[in-house]
C-alpha positions as CSV (number, residue, x, y, z in Angstrom):
1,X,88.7,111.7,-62.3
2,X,90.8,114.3,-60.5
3,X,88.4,113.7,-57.5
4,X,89.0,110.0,-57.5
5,X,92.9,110.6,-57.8
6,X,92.5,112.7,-55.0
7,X,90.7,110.5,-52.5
8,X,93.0,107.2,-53.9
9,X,95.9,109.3,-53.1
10,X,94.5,110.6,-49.8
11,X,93.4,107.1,-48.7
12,X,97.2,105.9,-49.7
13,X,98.6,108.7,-47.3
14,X,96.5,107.4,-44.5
15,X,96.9,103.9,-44.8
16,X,100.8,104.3,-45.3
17,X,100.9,106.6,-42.3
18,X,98.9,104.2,-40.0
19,X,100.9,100.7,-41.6
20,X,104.4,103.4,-40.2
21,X,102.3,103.9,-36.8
22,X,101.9,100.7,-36.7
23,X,105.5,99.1,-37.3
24,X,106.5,102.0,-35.4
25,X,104.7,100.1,-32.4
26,X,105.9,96.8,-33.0
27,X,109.4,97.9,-33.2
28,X,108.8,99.3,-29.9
29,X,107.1,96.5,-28.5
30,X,109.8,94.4,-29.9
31,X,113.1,96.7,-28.6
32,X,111.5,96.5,-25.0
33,X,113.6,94.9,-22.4
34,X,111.1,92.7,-21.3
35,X,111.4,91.4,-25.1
36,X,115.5,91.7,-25.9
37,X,116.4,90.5,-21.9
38,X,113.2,88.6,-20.0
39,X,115.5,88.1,-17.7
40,X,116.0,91.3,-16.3
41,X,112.1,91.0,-15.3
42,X,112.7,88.4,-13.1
43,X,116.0,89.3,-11.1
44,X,113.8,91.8,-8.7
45,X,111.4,88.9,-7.8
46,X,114.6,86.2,-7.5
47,X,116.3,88.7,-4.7
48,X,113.5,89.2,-3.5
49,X,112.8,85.3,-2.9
50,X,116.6,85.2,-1.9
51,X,116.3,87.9,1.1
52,X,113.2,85.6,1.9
53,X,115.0,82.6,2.3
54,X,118.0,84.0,4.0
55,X,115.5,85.3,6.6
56,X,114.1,82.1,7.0
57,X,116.9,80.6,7.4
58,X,117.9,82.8,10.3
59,X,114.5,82.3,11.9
60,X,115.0,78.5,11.9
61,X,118.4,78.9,13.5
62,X,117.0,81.5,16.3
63,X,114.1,79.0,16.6
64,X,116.4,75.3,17.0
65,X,118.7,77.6,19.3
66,X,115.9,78.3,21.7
67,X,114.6,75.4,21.6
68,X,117.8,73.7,23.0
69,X,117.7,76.4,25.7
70,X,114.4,75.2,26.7
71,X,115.7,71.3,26.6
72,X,118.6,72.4,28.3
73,X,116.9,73.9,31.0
74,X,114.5,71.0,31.3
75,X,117.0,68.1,31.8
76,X,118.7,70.1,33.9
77,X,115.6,70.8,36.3
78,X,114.4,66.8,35.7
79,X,118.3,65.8,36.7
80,X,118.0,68.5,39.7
81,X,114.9,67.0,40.4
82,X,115.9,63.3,40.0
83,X,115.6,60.6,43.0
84,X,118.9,59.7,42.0
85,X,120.5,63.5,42.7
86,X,118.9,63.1,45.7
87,X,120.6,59.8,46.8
88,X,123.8,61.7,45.7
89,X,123.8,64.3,47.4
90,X,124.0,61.8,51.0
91,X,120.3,61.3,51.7
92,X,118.6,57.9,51.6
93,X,115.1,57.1,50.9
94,X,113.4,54.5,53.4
95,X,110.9,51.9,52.2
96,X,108.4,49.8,54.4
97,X,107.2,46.3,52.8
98,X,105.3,46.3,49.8
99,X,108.0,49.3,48.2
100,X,106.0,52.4,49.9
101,X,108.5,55.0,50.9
102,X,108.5,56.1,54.8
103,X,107.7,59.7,55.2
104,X,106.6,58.9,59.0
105,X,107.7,56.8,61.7
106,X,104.4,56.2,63.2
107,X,103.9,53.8,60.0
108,X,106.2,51.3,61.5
109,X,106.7,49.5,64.6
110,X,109.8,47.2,66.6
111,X,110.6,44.2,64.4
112,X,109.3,45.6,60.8
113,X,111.7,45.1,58.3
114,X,113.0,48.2,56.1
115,X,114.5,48.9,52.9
116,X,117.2,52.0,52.9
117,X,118.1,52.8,49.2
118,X,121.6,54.8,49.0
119,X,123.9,56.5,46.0
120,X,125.2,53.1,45.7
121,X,123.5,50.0,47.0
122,X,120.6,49.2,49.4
123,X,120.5,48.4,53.3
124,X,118.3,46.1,54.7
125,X,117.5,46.7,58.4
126,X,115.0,45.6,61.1
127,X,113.0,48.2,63.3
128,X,114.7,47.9,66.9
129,X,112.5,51.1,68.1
130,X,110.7,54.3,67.0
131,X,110.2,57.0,68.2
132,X,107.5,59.3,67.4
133,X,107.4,63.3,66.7
């Protein structure tokens, strides 16, 4: 029976020993921050995400301000540009009949009628003579 005492006895040791191991582990697993304070897991990945955003937000500013530039620049090119500037500046723009502009006197003769369009108003005028270059 001795023998049998023994082995019960030695099996108890083991078994208690491993059950310890094993609540041992648990506790461990259990005291771990990732356990006690999931939180702390996250706040890496939210700063993270926050320096992301902040950056994008940046980008979209640096983006819409360019993007005005380039409007900017293109209404003031279209205005430089404009018919309108033009006829501000002092010059006129001649028109035959049927609304064509004049870009050469041999395209009219004595007695046509003309249009002259000016900053402000329009002239109409009959050919008296031309002269041509």
């Amino acid at each position: 029976w001795q023998l049998i005492d023994n082995a019960l006895q030695h099996a108890r040791m083991r078994i208690s020993a491993r059950v310890s191991n094993e609540i041992q582990l648990i506790e461990g697993y259990a005291n771990r921050p990732s356990i006690t304070q999931p939180t702390t897991m996250l706040e890496p990945h939210e700063l993270f995400v926050q320096q992301a955003v902040e950056r994008m937000r940046h980008g979209l500013v640096r983006l819409l301000d360019d993007a005005s530039l380039t409007v900017e620049k293109a209404h003031a090119s279209i205005t430089a540009l404009s018919p309108q500037s033009t006829l501000n500046r002092g010059y006129a723009v001649v028109q035959i009949s049927g609304g064509k502009v004049l870009d050469d006197s041999s395209r009219v003769k004595t007695g046509d009628d003309i249009t002259v369009t000016l900053k402000s108003g329009l002239i109409t005028a009959n050919v008296t003579s031309v002269e041509k270059s």
